[in-house]
N, C-alpha and C positions, 0 to 999 in steps of 0.2 A: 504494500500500500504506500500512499504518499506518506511520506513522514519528516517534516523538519522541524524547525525551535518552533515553528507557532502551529501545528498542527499535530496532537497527540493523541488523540481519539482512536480510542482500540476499539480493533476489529472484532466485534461480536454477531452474534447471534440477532439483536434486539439494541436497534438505535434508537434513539428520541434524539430530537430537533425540534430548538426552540427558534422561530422567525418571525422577526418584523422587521420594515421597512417605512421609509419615507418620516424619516425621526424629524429630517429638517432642522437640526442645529438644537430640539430640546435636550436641556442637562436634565430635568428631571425623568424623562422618556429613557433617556441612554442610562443611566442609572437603571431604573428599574430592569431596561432589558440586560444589564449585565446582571443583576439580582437575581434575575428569573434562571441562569441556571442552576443555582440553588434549590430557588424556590420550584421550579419544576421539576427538578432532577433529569435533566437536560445532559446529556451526553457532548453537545456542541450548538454553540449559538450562530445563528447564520442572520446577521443585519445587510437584509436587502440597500436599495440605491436612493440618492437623494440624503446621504445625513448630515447635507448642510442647510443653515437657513437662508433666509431671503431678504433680512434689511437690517438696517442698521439704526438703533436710538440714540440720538446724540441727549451729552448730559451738560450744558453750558453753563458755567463757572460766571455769577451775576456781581455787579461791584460790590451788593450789599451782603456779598460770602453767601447768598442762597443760588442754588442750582435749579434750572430751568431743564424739564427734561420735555422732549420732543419726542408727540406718540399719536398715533392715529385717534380722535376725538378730542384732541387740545392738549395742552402745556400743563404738564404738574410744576409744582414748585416743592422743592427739597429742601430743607432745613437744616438737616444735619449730616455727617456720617452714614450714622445708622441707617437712618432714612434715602441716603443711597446709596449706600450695600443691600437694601431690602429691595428698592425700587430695581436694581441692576440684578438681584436672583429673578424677581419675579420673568424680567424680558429675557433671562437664561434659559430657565423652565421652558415660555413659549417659545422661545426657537431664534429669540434674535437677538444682535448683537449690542452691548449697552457702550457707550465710549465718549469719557468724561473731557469734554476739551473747553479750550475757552471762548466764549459769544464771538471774537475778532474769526478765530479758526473755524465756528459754525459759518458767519455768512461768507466766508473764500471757498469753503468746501460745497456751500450752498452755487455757486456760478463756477466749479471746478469738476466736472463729470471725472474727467478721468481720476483728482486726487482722491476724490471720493470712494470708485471705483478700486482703487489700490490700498486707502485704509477697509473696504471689506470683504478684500481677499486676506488682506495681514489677516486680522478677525477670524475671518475662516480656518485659515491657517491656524492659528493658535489655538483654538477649540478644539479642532482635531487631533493636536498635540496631547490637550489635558484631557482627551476620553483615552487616548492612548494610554495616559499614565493609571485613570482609572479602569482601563481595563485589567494590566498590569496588577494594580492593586488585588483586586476582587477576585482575579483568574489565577494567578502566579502558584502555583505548585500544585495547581486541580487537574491539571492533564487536559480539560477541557476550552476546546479552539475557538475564536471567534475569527468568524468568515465572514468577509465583507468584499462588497463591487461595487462601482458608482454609478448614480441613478444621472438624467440628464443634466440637475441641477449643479451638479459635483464639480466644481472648478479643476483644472487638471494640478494645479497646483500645490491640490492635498494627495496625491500618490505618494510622493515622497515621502513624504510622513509617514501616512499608511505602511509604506515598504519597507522602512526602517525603524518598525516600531518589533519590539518583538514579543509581541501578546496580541497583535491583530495581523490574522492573514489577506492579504489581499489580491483579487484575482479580478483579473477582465480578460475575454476572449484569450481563454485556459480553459483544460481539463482535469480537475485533478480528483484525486479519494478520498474517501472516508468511509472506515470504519465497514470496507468491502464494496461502496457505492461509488460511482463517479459522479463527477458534478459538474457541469458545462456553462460556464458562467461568460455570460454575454450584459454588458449594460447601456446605459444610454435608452434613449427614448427615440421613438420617430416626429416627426415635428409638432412644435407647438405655437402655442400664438404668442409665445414668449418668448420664441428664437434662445433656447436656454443653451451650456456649453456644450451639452455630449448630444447631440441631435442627430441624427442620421436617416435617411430615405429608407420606404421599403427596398427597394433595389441595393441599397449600400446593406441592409439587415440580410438579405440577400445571399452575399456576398460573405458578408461576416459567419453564417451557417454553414455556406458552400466549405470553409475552411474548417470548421468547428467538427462538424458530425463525423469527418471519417476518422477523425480522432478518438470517437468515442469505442472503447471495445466492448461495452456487453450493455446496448441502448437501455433493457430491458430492467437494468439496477443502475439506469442514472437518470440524476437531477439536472431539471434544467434553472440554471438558478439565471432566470432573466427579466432584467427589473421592467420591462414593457408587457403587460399582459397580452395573454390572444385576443384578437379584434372579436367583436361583434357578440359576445358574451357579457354575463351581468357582471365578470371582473371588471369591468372595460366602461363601466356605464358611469354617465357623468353629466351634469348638466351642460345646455349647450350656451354658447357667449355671442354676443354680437360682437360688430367692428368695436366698440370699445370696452369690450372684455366684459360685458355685462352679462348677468345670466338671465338668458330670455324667457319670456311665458305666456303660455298660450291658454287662456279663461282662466289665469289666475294662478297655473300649475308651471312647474318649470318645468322647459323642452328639455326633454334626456337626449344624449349622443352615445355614440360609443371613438372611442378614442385610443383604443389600444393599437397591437399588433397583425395586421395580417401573416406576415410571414411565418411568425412564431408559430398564428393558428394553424400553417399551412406544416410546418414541420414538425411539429406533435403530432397532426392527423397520420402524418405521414411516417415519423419513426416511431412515435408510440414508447417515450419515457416513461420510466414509474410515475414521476413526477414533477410538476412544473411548480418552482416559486415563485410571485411576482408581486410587483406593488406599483408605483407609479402614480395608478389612478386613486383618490383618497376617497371616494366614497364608493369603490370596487369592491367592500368586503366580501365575502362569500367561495364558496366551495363550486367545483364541477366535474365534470368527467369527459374528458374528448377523447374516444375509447375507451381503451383500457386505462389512460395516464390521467391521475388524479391531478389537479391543477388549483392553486388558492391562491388570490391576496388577504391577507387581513385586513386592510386598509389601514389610516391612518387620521386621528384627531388630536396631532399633536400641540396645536393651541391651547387645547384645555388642559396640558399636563399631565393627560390621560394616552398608555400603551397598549394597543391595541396590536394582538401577536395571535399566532396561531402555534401549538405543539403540535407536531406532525411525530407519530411511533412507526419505523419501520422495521420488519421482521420479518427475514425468510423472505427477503428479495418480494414483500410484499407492502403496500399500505394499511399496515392495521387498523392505525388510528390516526383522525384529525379531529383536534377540539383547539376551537375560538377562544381567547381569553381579552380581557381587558379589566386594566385597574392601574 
């Protein structure tokens, strides 16, 4: 089997895998899911794509020594310390970035795209570091691996991290084992109205397969761990947006889409894995079956500093069990 410093997962009889995805930058989400394999008795945790977030809250420094923090529905004012180290977990928890500077560096950064742009990759970057260290923490002499790939969102800029951390393994368009299974890890997303970093066409996903599958030696005991779900299924359902990204509706209801993967659908039907993991879409929760290959997102409501995972039991080159968790 695959075997290095960040993959220790013995080969048995009867695996559990604990997965979720699309954390988006929460500290309280990544916490728990490194918790869970404790609390589940998880043999290996597999954090699907997308685990960074999306903005950035400036905390600006007022002459009267109070802090102005900037957040979607208006301006807090901080008072003390305390009150912004409480204000700065709370924006950690949901998934974004807190970054204390002062009112002159708010309004330069406010008419500076790109500096802005480069304090929140640092940001990114460094969050990714300190889940590293608490992976490190929590995992260090359990045997048990955390496997991770990046979802669209994922700036390239965190691999390196990723690859030199060593309590997180990390894999993109690879094959590798566990625990007697193979796992075929593809990430990125096909396009969005976001134009986000890892985006790629059906034809380039294509492509990306074309290289993948002959790789694989025994389809029949592998995972497909690819952060875009299969098109046209309830993983894949989401509402739909107009031109400016609003969610449409029709007598009152919101218009649903589907926005996943064709390709993926098209190569599950067609090699027929044990199993597919995916996430991507956040309100794709749910289970299916595209033949014989069992397939789930658990979705994601990582706003609410709520984890939303699925344990997957496999046994005898079988899918035993799947059960949904959240908390």
């Amino acid at each position: 089997m695959f075997w290095n410093k960040k993959n220790s997962a013995k080969k048995g009889d009867k695996l559990v895998l604990f997965f979720a995805s699309d954390l988006h930058g929460s500290n309280v989400c990544f916490k728990k899911f490194v918790n869970g394999a404790k609390f589940y008795g998880a043999d290996a945790l597999i954090m699907g794509g997308d685990a960074t977030g999306k903005a950035i809250i400036p905390i600006c420094k007022q002459s009267n020594g109070t802090h102005l923090a900037y957040q979607t529905g208006g301006e807090v004012t901080l008072e003390s310390r305390a009150e912004i180290d409480e204000f700065t977990k709370r924006v950690g928890d949901s998934g974004f970035y807190a970054a204390e500077m002062s009112e002159d560096d708010y309004q330069e950064l406010a008419k500076d795209e790109e500096r802005r742009h480069a304090l929140f990759k640092k940001l990114v970057v460094e969050r990714v570091g300190e889940w590293c260290e608490i992976a490190g923490e929590k995992l260090k002499d359990t045997g048990i691996p955390l496997i991770t790939s990046p979802g669209n969102d994922d700036f390239f800029e965190i691999d390196d991290v990723l690859n030199n951390s060593d309590h997180i393994q990390y894999h993109d368009m690879e094959i590798t084992e566990l625990g007697g299974y193979e796992i075929l890890h593809c990430g990125g997303s096909t396009e969005t109205p976001w134009n986000t970093e890892r985006e790629f066409t059906e034809e380039e996903y294509q492509t990306k397969f074309d290289q993948l599958i002959p790789q694989v030696k025994e389809m029949s005991r592998c995972i497909f761990n690819v952060h875009c779900p299969p098109y046209g299924t309830i993983l894949d359902a989401c509402p739909k947006l107009d031109e400016n990204l609003q969610v449409q509706y029709d007598m009152g209801n919101p218009v649903s889409m589907h926005a996943g993967m064709k390709t993926v659908y098209k190569e599950i039907e067609k090699h027929q894995p044990l199993l597919g993991i995916h996430g991507h879409i956040h309100e794709g929760r749910g289970e299916i079956k595209i033949g014989r290959t069992v397939c789930v997102n658990p979705g994601s409501v990582y706003p609410e500093g709520v984890l939303q995972g699925v344990l997957i039991t496999l046994q005898g080159g079988e899918v035993k069990g799947i059960q949904m968790t959240q908390g």
